[in-house]
C-alpha positions in Angstrom: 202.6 205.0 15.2 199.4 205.1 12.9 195.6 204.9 13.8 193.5 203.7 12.0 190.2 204.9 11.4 187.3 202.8 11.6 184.0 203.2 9.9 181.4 204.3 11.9 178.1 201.8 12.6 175.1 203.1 10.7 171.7 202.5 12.1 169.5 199.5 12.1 169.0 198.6 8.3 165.3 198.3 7.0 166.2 195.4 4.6 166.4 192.9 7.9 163.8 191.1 9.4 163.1 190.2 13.7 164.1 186.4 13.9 161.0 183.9 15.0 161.1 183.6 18.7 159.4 180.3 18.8 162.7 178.0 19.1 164.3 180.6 21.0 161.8 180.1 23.8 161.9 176.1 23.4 165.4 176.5 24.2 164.7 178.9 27.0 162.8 176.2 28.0 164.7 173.2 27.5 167.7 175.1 29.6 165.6 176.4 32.5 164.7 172.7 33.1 168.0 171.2 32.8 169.2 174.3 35.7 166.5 172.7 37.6 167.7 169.6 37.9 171.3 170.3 38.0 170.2 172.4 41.4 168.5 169.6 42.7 171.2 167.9 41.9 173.4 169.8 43.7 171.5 170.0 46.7 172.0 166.6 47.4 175.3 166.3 46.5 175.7 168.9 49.0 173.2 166.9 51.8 175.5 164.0 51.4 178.7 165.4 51.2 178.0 167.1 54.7 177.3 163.6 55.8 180.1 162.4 54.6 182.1 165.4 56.7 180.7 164.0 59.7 181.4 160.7 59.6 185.0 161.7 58.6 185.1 163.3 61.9 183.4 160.8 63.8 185.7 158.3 62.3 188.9 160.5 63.0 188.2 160.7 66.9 187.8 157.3 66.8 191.2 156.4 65.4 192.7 158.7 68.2 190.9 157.2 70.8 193.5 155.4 73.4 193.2 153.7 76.5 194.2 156.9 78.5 191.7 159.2 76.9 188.5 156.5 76.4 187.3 153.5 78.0 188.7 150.9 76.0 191.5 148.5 77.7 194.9 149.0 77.2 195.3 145.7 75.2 193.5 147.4 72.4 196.2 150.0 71.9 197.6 150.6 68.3 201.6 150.1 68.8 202.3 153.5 68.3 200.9 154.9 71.6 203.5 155.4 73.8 203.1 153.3 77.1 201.3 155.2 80.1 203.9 157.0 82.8 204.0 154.4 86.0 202.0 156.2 89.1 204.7 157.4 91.5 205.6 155.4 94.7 202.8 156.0 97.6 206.0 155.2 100.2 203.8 151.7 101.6 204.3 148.0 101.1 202.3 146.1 99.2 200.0 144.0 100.4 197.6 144.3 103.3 198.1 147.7 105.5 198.6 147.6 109.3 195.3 147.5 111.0 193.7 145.8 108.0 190.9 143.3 109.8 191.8 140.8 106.4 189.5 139.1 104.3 188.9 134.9 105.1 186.3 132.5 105.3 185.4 131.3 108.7 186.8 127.8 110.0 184.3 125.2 110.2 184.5 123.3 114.0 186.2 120.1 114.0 183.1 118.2 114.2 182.1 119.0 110.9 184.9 118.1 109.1 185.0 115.1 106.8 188.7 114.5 107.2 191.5 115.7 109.2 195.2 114.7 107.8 197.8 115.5 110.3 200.7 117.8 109.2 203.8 117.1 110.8 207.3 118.6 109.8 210.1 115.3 109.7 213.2 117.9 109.5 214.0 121.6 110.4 213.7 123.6 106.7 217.1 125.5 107.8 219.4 122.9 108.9 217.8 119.8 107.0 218.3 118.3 110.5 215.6 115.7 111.9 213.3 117.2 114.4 212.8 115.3 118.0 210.4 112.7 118.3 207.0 114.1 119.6 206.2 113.4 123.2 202.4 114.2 123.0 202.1 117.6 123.9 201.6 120.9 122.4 205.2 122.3 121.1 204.7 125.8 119.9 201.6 127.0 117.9 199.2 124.5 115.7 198.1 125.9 112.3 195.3 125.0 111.0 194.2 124.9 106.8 190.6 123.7 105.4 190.9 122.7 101.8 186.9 122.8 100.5 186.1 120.3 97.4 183.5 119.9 94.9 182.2 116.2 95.1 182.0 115.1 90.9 178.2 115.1 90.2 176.3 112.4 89.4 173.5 111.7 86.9 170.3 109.7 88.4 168.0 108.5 85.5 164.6 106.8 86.9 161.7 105.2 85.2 158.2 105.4 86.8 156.6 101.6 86.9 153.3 102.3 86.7 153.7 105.1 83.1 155.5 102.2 80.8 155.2 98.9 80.5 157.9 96.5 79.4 155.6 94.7 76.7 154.9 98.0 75.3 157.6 100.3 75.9 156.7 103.6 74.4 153.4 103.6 74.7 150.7 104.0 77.6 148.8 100.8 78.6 145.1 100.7 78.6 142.3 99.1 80.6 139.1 98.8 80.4 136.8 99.8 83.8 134.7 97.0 84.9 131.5 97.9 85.4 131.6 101.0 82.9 134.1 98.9 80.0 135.3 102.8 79.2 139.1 102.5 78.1 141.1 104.0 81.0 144.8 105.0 80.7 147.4 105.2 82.8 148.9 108.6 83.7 152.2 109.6 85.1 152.3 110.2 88.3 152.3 114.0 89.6 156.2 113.8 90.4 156.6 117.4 88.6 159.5 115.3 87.2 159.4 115.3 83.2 160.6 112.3 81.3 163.7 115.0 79.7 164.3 118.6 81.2 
């Protein structure tokens, strides 16, 4: 192994001269403003990439949203979502309970009914066999159904005599007064009807 011996650095040499400072400091300059704007730069890159974060996570808990942990209806589940567990069985029928008062609209009486059509079986529904003549009187219990309709509505179009007349439909007829010959018009009557509307 040899080492080499290097010459040692002799002191600052009198021949050489300081070097002008003048573009040193324009380029001082010209880098201090363009670190300026590369921090303002960065700033908002940073401002909006935080936004950016958060609507990333706002739009992440909104693909996980289902119809068990959110409001929205089952129909609007992605396929994926496994189906919700059935509620186990409460041990009671369906339908009303007993001692349920039921939920109907009131009869109207006889007398106000616009038709009555009379119901009356012709044979037994278990053995297809024809039932017995009626002799007049009540045989068991008499049910009774009211069916309630919606008459079709009609249109009623009118036209007021004394507005239009037929030699000049369209237009109001005019008079003049008698003793004061001003022209006088006809008005529609106050009905609070308009001609459409």
């Amino acid at each position: 192994m040899s080492v080499t011996m290097l010459p040692l650095a002799t002191g600052p040499s009198t021949t050489a001269r300081t070097p002008d400072p003048a573009p040193l400091l324009e380029e001082l300059a010209t880098l201090r403003r363009e670190n300026a704007a590369l921090c303002a730069e960065n700033a908002a890159l940073r401002v909006e990439n935080g936004a950016l974060h958060e609507r990333i996570r706002e739009l992440e808990a909104r693909l996980g949203q289902t119809s068990a942990n959110s409001s929205r209806p089952p129909s609007s589940d992605p396929p994926e979502v496994p189906a919700r567990p059935k509620a186990p069985p409460s041990g009671r029928k369906r339908g009303g309970q007993p001692g349920h008062r039921g939920v109907h609209r009131a009869l109207l009486p006889v007398e106000q009914v616009d038709e009555v059509v009379l119901v009356v079986p012709e044979a037994c529904r278990h053995c297809q066999q024809p039932l017995p003549a009626s002799t007049g009187h009540r045989r068991g219990r008499v049910w009774r159904h009211q069916v309630v309709e919606l008459l079709p509505l009609a249109v009623r179009v009118g036209v007021d005599p004394v507005w239009w007349t037929p030699e000049h439909w369209g237009r109001q007829s005019r008079e003049k007064g008698s003793t004061c010959r001003r022209v006088t018009r006809h008005t529609r009557p106050r009905s609070g009807r308009r001609p459409f509307g």
